[in-house]
C-alpha positions, -999 to +999 in steps of 0.1 A: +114-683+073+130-687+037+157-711+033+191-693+022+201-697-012+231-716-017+262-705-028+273-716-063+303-713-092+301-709-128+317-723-160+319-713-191+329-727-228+331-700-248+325-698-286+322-672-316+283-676-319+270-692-287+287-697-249+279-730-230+273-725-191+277-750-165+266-743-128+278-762-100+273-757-055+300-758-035+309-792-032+314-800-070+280-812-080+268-804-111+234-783-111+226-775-145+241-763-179+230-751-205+238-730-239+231-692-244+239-668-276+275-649-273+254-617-273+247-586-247+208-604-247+225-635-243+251-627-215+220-614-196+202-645-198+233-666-185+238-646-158+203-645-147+200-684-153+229-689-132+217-667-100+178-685-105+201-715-085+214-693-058+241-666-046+267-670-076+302-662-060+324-668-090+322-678-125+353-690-142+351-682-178+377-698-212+393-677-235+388-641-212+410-628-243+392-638-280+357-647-279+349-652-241+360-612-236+325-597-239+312-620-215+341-610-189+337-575-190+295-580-188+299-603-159+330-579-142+303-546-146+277-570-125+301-575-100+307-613-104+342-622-098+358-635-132+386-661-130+404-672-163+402-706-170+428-725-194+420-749-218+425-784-206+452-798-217+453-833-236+461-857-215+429-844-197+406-848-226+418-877-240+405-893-206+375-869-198+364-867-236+355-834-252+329-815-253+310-781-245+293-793-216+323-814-204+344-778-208+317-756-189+318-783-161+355-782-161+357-748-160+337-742-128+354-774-111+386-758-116+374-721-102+361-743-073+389-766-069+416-732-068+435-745-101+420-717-117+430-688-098+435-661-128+422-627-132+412-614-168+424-583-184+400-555-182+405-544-217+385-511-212+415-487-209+445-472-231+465-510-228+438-520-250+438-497-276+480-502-276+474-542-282+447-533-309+474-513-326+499-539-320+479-567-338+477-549-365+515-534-366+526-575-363+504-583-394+523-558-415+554-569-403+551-603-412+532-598-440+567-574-451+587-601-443+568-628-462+570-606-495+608-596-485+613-634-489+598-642-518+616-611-535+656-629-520+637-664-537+626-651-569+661-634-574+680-664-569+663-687-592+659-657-615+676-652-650+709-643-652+711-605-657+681-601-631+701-622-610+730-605-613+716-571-607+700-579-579+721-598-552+744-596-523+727-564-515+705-550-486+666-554-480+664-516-486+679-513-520+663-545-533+631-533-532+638-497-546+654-515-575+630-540-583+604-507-574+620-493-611+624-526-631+617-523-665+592-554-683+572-558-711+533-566-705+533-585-735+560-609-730+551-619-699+555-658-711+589-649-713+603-660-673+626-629-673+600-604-679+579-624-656+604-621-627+605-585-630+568-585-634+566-604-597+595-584-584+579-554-593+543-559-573+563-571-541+585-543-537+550-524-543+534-544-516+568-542-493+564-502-501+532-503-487+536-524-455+561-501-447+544-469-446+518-485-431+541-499-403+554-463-401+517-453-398+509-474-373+537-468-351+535-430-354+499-435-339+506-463-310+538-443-295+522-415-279+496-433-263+524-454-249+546-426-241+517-409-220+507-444-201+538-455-191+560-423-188+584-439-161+584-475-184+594-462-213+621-442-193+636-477-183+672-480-199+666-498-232+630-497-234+616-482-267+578-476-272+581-508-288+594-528-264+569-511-237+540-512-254+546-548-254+552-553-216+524-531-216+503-555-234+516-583-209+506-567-178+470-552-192+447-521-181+442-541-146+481-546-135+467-552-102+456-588-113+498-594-111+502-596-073+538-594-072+573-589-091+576-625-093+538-630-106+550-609-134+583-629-137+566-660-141+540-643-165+575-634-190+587-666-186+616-655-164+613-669-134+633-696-122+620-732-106+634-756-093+654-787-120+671-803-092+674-843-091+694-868-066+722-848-053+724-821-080+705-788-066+698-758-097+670-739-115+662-731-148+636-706-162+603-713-167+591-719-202+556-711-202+544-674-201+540-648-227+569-654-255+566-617-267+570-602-233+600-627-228+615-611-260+610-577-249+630-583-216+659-601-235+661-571-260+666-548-230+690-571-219+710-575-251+709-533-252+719-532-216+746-553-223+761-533-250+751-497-241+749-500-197+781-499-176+769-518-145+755-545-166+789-549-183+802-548-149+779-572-142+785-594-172+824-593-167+820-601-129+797-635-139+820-646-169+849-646-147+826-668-121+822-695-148+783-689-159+780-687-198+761-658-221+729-672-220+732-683-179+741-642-177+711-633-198+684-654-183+698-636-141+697-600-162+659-608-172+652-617-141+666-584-126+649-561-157+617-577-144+622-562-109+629-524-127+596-531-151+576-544-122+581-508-104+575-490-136+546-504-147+529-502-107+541-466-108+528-461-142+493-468-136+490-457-102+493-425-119+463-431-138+441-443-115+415-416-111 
């Protein structure tokens, strides 16, 4: 009779070119590894490597989200179970050294071990094409801001009757201003004509940036609108702010298991900061910053625009807690209302 295969876990480095896979069994001990091209060809040959050992029950994988993605997806359409793996952090390296083996090990010791426990975004379905949007909406933005600055710093070292012309007024009528400025091309040596010269191509490129913006966010609305109909109905949530929260949670929402899992994921869930006799929590500070922004500007709308939350806000200033105490309970709270959204939201889509 054949002996049974034994049961084994993956790791895996990723990189732009090539992937570096690690195979260990079930008690930590280091099988193989070995280094495969980051193509379809090459995710084929990994996972067939890895299941030459034995049964292959999970493979943890780094950076699910930029250049380990392909590799998620081919191994998730095999039916391997994917965790998301984080990068080890310093203090770890400096001790363990660094490098692609040492990673792939550490990978699949810590989808072993349970330290590991995260489930990568899908990033086959409409969430997908909202955060492809969204990348490039947030390089136009700052991009627009960058050349908004250098406009405000080229007028105030500028000469006189530029300067002069040009300040103490608003971002809109700066640039369609210095969209009309007059300059000679042949007296550009000249630092006045030069400024106008400068002025002139930035409000150009500002111009620009913001059509494109407008562009951008003319295409990625309905697609929001239509994926999160009961989201973006949330008081104070604009497609902005959903498509954002939409971008948090992914096309596979069922990878957060729970209101606070999603909490915790926004960095707005509280743990415990209690020493000796004094007992309180504060908010966790990890977690992704831009969904953490989109639940304080709902607060900050709430705040000004929704009568139980100034209730609420009243109620807690009398009670002693400051602003920003009051703002980090309301996130708390908004994640609850988002959390029921966004499960109701793609429930609905399910097929």
């Amino acid at each position: 009779m054949a002996a049974k295969k034994q049961v084994l876990i993956g790791g895996v480095d990723t990189h732009r070119d090539t992937h570096h896979a690690a195979i260990i069994d079930n008690t930590g001990g280091l099988l193989a590894d070995a280094e495969f091209p980051a193509t379809t060809a090459g995710y084929a040959d990994l996972l067939a490597w890895m299941r030459s050992f034995g049964q292959v029950t999970a493979v943890g994988v780094e950076g699910t989200g930029s250049y380990g993605a392909g590799l998620a997806r081919y191994l998730t359409s095999k039916k391997i179970a994917v965790v998301e793996v984080d990068r080890p952090d310093r203090r770890a390296r400096r001790a363990q050294g660094k490098s692609d083996p040492i990673d792939a090990i550490a990978a699949a010791r810590a989808t072993l071990a349970g330290t590991a426990m995260g489930t990568p975004k899908t990033r086959t379905g409409p969430v997908e094409a909202i955060r492809a949007l969204r990348v490039a909406r947030r390089g136009a933005v700052k991009a627009r801001t960058a050349a908004l600055n250098q406009m405000r710093g080229l007028v105030a070292a500028a000469p006189e009757p530029l300067r002069a012309h040009l300040t103490r007024i608003s971002a809109a009528v700066l640039v369609s201003r210095c969209a009309v400025l007059a300059y000679d091309p042949t007296k550009l040596h000249d630092p006045q004509h030069a400024t106008a010269a400068a002025l002139v191509g930035l409000a150009r490129r500002v111009t620009a940036l913001t059509e494109e913006i407008t562009t951008l966010d003319r295409q990625v609305t309905p697609i929001v609108r239509k994926a999160a109909p009961r989201t973006t109905a949330l008081f104070g949530v604009g497609p902005d702010v959903a498509a954002q929260l939409l971008t948090t949670a992914g096309d596979n929402p069922d990878r957060l298991h729970s209101e606070a899992a999603l909490a915790h994921l926004c960095g707005a869930a509280p743990i415990p900061a209690s020493s000796g006799r004094v007992r309180r929590h504060r908010l966790h500070r990890g977690g992704d910053r831009g969904a953490n922004h989109a639940l304080h500007t709902i607060a900050l709308c709430r705040m000004r625009y929704d009568q139980r939350t100034r209730a609420y806000l009243h109620r807690r200033i009398t009670e002693g807690l400051s602003k920003q105490e009051i703002i980090r309970c309301l996130k708390r709270y908004i994640v609850r209302d988002v959390y029921t959204a966004l499960r109701a939201d793609f429930a609905a889509l399910a097929p």
